[in-house]
N, C-alpha and C positions, 0 to 999 in steps of 0.2 A: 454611321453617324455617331455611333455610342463609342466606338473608339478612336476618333480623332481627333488629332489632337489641336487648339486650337490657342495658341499662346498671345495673354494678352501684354499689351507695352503700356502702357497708360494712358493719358485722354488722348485727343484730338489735336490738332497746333493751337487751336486756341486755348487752350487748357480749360475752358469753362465754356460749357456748354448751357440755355439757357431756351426754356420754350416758348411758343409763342406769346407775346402780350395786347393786350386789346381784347375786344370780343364783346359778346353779350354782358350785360351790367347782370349782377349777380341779383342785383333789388329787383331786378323784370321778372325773376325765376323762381316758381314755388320750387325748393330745395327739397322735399320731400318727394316731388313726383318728376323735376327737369320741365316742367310745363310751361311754356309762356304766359306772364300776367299778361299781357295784351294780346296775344293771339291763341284762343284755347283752343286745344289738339292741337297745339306746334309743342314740339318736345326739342332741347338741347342736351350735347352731351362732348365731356373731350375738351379740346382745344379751342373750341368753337367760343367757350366761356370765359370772361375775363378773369382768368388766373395764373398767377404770373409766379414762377419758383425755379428755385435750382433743381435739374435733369439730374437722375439719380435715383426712378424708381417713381418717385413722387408723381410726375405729373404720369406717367402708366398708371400712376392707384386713382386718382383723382378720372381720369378717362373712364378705368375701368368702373371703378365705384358710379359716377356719373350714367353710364352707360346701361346700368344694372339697374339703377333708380328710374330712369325713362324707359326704360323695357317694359319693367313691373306695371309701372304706370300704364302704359299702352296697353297690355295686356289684359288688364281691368278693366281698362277703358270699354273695350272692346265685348266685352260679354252683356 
């Protein structure tokens, strides 16, 4: 795998790539834990949230970051 070679051509035919939009409202969500204001112990994370950017890195950071933040959360939760 470490030596193959794997040559890239540039985007896709549509040239711009774009992730999903819609989702959870960002105001329903404590930001520091992904927790639902309306439903406690429901955690969101990813795509699932209404965030909407150009593909490029960005929405993997915003998943992953997202994703980390509800973890933590749960984790706490839980003890």
């Amino acid at each position: 795998m470490l030596r193959t070679p794997l040559p890239v051509r540039g985007k896709t035919t549509y040239k711009e790539e774009f992730v999903t939009c819609g989702g959870i409202v960002l105001s329903e969500i404590n930001m520091h834990t992904m927790e639902s204001r309306r439903v406690p112990g429901l955690y969101f994370a990813g795509e699932v949230l209404d965030i909407d950017g150009i593909t490029g890195g960005f929405n993997f950071q915003a998943a992953w970051t997202t994703g980390y933040l509800a973890g933590k959360a749960m984790a706490a939760s839980s003890t």
